[in-house]
N, C-alpha and C positions, 0 to 999 in steps of 0.2 A: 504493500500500500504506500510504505514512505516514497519509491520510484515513481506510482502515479502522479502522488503531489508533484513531486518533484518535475516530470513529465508537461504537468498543466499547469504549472507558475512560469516556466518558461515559454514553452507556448503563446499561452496566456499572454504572457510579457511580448512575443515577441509578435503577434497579431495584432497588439495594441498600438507598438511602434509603428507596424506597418500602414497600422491606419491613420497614425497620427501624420504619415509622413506624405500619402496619400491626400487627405487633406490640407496641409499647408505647402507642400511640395516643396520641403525640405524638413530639418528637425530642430526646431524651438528651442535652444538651452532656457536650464529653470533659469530666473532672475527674479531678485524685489526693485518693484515700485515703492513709492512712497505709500502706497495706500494699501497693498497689498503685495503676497507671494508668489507668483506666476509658476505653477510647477513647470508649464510645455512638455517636452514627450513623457516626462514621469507620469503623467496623468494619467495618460488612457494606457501606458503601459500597466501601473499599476490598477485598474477599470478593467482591463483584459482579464490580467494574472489573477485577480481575484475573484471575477465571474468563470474563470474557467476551476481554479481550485475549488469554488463553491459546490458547480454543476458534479466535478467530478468526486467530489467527498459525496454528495447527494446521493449520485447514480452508481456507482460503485462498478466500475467498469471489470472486466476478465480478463480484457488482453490488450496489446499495448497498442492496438490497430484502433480498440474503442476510446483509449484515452487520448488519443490524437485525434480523432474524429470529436470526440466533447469538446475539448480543447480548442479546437478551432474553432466549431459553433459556437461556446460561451464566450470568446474574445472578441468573435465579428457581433455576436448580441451586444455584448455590452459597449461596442463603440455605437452603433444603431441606437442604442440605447440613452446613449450621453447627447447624439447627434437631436434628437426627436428633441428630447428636453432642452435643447438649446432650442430650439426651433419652436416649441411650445413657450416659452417662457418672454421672448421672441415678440412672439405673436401677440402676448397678452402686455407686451409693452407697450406696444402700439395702438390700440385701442382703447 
């Protein structure tokens, strides 16, 4: 079980970078503002790695083929995920 984790934090991790980078088409280092923390890619890396660890403690996979198949799906979910809520939140600023 400890390989699966292991398996789906990086994963995880590394779906979340890909989307991070996908979207600003390159890679954000963290920085502070005066007003706040800016993580950039750590964000949705960690958003990936811990939507895929969640899914795959959840589901409890058998073989290393299902933990790579979770793994991808809970990292692209949870960038969709962050993606929607910006988009929702967005939305209700403007109006």
């Amino acid at each position: 079980m400890f390989v699966d984790i292991i398996f789906s934090v990086v994963i995880g991790g590394t779906v979340g970078i890909s989307g991070h980078v996908r979207k600003h088409g390159k890679m954000i280092i963290p920085r502070r503002t005066k007003k706040f923390f800016y993580l950039g890619f750590l964000e949705e890396m960690l958003l990936g790695a811990i939507a895929a660890l969640l899914l795959v403690l959840y589901t409890a996979p058998h073989s290393y083929v299902e933990t790579i198949i979770l793994s991808l799906l809970a990292g692209l979910t949870g960038d969709v995920a962050l993606s929607s809520y910006k988009l929702i939140k967005q939305n209700n600023d403007e109006q």
